[in-house]
C-alpha positions as semicolon CSV with decimal commas, in nm:
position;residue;x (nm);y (nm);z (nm)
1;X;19,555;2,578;11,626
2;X;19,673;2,213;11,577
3;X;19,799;2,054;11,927
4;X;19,847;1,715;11,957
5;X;19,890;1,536;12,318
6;X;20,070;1,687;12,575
7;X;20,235;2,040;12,507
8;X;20,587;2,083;12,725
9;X;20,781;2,420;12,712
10;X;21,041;2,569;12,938
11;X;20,915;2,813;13,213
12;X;21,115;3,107;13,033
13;X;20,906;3,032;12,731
14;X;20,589;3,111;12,894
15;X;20,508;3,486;12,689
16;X;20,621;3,294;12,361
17;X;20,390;3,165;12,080
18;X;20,388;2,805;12,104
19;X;20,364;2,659;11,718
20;X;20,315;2,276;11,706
21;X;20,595;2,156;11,400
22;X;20,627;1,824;11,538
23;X;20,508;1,560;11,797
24;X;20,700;1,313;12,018
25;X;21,095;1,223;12,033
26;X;21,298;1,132;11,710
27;X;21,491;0,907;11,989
28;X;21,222;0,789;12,255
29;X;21,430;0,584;12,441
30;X;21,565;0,759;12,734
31;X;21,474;0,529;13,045
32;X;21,368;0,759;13,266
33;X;21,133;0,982;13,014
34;X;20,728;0,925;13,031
35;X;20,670;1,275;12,883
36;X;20,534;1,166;12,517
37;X;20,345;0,861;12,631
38;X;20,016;0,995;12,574
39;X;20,065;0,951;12,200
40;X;20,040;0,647;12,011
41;X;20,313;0,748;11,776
42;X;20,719;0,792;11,834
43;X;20,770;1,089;11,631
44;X;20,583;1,293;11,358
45;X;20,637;1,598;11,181
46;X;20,361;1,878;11,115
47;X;20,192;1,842;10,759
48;X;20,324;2,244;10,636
49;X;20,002;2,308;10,571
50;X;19,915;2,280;10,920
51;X;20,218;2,510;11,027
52;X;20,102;2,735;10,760
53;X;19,725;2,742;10,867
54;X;19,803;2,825;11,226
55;X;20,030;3,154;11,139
56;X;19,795;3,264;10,984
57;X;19,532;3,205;11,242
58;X;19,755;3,385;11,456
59;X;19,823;3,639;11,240
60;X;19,480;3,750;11,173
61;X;19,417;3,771;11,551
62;X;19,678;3,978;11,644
63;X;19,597;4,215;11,354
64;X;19,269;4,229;11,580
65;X;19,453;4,345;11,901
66;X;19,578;4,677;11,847
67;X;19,949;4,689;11,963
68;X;19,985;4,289;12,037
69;X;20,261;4,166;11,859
70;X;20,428;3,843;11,871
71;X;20,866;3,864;11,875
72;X;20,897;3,481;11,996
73;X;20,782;3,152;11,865
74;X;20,889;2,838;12,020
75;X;20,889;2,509;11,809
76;X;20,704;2,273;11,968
77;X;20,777;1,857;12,034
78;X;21,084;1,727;12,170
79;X;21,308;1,796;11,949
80;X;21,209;1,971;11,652
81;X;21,538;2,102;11,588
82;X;21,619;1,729;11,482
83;X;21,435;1,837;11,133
84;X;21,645;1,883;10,832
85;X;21,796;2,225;10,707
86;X;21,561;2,308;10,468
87;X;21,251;2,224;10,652
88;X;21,356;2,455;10,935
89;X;21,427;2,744;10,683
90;X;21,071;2,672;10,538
91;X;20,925;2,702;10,876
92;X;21,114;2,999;10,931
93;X;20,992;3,159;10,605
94;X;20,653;3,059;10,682
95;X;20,686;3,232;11,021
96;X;20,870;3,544;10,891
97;X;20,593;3,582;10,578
98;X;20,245;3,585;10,870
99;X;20,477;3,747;11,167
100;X;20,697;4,006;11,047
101;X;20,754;4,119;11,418
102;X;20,908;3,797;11,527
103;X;21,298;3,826;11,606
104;X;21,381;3,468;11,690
105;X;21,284;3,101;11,687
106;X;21,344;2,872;11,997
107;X;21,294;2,521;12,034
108;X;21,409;2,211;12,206
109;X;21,691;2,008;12,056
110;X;21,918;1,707;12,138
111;X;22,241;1,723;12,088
112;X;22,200;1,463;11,819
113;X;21,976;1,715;11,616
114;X;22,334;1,942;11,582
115;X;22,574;1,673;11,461
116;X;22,444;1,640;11,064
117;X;22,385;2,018;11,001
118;X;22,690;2,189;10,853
119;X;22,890;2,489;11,026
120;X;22,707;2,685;10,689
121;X;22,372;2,587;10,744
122;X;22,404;2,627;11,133
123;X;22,505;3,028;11,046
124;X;22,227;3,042;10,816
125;X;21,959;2,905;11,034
126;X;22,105;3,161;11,318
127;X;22,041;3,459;11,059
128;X;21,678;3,317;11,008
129;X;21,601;3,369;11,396
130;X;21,683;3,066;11,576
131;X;21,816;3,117;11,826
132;X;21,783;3,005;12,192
133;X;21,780;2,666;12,187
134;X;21,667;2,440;12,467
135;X;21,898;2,135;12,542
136;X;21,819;1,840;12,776
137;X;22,211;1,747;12,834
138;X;22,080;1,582;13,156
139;X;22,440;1,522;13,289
140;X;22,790;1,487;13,127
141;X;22,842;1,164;13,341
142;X;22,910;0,909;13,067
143;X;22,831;0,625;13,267
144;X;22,485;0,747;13,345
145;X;22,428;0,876;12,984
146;X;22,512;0,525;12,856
147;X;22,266;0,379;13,101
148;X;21,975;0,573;13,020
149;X;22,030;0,513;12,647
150;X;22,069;0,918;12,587
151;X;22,231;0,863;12,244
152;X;22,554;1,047;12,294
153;X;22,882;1,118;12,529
154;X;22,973;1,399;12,689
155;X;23,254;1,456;12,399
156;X;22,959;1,490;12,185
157;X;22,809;1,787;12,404
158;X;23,117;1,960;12,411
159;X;23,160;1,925;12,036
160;X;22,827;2,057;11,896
161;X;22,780;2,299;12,161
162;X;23,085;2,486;12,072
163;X;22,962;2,455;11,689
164;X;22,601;2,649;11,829
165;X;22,859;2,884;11,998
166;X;23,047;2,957;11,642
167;X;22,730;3,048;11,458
168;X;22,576;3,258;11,731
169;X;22,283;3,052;11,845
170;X;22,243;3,093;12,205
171;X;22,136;2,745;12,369
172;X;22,072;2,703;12,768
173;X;22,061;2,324;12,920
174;X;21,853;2,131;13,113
175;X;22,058;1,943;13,369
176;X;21,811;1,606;13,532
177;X;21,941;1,627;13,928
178;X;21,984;1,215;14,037
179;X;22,037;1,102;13,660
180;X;22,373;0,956;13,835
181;X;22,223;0,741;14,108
182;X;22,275;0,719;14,465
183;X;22,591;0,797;14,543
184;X;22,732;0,976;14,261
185;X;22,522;1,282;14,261
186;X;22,819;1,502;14,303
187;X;23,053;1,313;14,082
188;X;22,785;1,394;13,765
189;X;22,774;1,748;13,919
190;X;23,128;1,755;13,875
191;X;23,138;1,636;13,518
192;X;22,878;1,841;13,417
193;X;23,005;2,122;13,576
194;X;23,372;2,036;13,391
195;X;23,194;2,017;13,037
196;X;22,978;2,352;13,089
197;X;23,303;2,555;13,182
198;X;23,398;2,494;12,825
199;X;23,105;2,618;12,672
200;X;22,875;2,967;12,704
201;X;22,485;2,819;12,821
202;X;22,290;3,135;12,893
203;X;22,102;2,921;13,117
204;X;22,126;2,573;13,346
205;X;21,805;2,454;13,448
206;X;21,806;2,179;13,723
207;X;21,509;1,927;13,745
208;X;21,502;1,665;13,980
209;X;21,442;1,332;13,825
210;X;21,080;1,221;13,892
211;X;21,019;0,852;13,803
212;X;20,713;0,722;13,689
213;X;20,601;0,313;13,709
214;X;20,572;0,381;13,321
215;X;20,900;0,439;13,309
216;X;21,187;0,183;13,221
217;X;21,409;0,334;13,461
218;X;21,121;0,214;13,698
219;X;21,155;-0,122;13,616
220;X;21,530;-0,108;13,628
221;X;21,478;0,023;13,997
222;X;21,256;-0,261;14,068
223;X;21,540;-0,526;13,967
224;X;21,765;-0,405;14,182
225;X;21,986;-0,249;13,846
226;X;21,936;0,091;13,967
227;X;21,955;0,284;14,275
228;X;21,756;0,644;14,330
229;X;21,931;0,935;14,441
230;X;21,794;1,035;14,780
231;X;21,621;1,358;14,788
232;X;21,889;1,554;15,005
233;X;22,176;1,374;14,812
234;X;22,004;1,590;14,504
235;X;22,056;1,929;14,689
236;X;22,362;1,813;14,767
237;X;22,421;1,746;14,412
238;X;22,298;2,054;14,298
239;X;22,530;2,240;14,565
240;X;22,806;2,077;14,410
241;X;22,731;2,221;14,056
242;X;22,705;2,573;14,168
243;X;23,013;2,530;14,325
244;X;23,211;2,421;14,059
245;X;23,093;2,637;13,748
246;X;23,350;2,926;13,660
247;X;23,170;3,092;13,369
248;X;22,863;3,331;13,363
249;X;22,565;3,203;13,345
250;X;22,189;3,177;13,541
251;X;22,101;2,866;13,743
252;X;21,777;2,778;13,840
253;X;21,516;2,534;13,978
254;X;21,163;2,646;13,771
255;X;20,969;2,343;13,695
256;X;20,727;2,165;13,914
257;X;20,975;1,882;13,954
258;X;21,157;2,146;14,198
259;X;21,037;2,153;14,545
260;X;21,226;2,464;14,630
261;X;21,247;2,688;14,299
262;X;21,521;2,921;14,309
263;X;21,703;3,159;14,061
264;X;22,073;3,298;14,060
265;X;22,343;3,481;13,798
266;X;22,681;3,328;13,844
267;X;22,928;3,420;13,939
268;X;22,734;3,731;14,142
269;X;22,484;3,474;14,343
270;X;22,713;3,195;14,380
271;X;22,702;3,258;14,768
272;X;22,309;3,336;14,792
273;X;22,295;3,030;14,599
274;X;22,499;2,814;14,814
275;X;22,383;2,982;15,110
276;X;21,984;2,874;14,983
277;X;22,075;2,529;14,925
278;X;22,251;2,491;15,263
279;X;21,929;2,625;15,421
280;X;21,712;2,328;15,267
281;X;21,980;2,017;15,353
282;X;22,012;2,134;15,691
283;X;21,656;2,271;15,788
284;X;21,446;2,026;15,571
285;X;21,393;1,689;15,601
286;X;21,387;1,401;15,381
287;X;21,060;1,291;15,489
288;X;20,921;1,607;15,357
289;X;21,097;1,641;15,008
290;X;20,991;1,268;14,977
291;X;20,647;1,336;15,028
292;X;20,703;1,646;14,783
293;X;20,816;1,404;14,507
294;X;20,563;1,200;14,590
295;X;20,280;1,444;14,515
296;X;20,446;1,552;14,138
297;X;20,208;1,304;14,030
298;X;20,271;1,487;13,669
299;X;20,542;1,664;13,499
């Protein structure tokens, strides 16, 4: 199997087969990212023949495991949904032709990957399996979005997201806890929180924002431009988003970013929810989740 540098998935892709299609970030600026430093490149897509080779690597061993079969492949690299129409149906094809038992295609995506595919070609791509997109929306604060040079606006999450919804492609989100700064934890909760009420995530996946000395949010910090969240603001933050989401959906904490993992269905476990997170700003201190974030020494 071809692998290049560091291979990131979501938690709830963990029984899916990973299949390397690209490498890096098409937009490797976010200033608080260090994921894709270990390679020496931005961005690269998979030569096909690579993709092709390791289907049918896989292929060949399941057909010697009796009964394995694979139903899931996640795309990986940060966004390889930011690849044109026609190279995702060609991976799709590729992945249909060496794993007839696969049902559908994740991946990670930006919300800049959505914006130059066509309502037509966003249907068609549905009916080839993908389906359950992963996006890092981080927040729907626009202030902190235009300082960390995410590429977009909250208008612009709201916008493609409800053209996903139209064609049937389920997405969930990944929402960074402290992207806001000190002091306005809960007002991104809020906004976030506003902009998701709109739209149908299956999932909302809080990470806390971990920040690295490679980072150029670091160096921002160190200039006195930027001021971290505290680590009890961010439960307080999350609190806040619980709180104000009105549609159905599953929050949860899952990467090793999270101190305290936890995992709810809203509306249902709004109050277990709230009830956990009031447990953990009361009972815990900051000393502690400092020395937590301190020991995350990796993503």
């Amino acid at each position: 199997m071809h692998y290049t540098g560091t291979i990131w998935r979501p938690p709830y892709e963990a029984s899916s087969l990973l299949l390397e299609v690209t490498a890096g970030c098409t937009h490797h600026r976010c200033k608080f990212c260090t994921l894709y430093h270990d390679l020496s490149f931005p961005f690269r897509m998979s030569p096909l023949q690579d993709v092709e080779d390791d289907l049918r690597e896989v292929s060949q061993a399941v057909r010697h495991r009796s009964g394995q079969k694979v139903s899931r492949v996640f795309l990986t690299g940060a966004n390889p949904f930011a690849l044109s129409y026609s190279k995702l149906v060609k991976i799709a094809e590729l992945i249909h032709q060496y794993l007839p038992s696969v049902t559908s295609i994740g991946a990670f995506s930006r919300i800049t990957d959505i914006t130059p595919k066509t309502d037509e070609e966003l249907h068609h791509l549905h009916a080839m399996g993908y389906d359950g997109l992963t996006i890092g929306i981080e927040t729907a604060d626009d202030q902190a979005l235009s300082f960390m040079n995410k590429g977009y606006v909250s208008f612009d999450i709201l916008k493609q997201c409800r053209r996903l919804d139209a064609s049937g492609i389920h997405y969930s989100f990944f929402y960074l806890v402290g992207i806001s700064g000190a002091g306005r934890g809960e007002t991104g909760a809020t906004l976030t929180a506003d902009i998701c009420n709109e739209l149908h995530p299956t999932l909302i996946g809080a990470n806390m924002l971990t920040i690295y000395p490679g980072a150029e949010l670091w160096q921002e910090i160190q200039h006195g431009h930027w001021q971290e969240e505290s680590e009890l603001e961010k439960y307080q933050e999350i609190q806040t988003l619980v709180k104000q989401l009105k549609i159905p959906t599953i929050v949860a904490a899952m990467g090793a970013s999270n101190a305290y993992p936890f995992y709810g269905q809203l509306p249902k476990d709004r109050q277990k929810l709230l009830s956990f997170l009031d447990k953990i700003i009361t009972n815990v201190s900051e000393e502690e989740l400092q020395r937590y974030r301190k020991s995350v020494d990796h993503l």
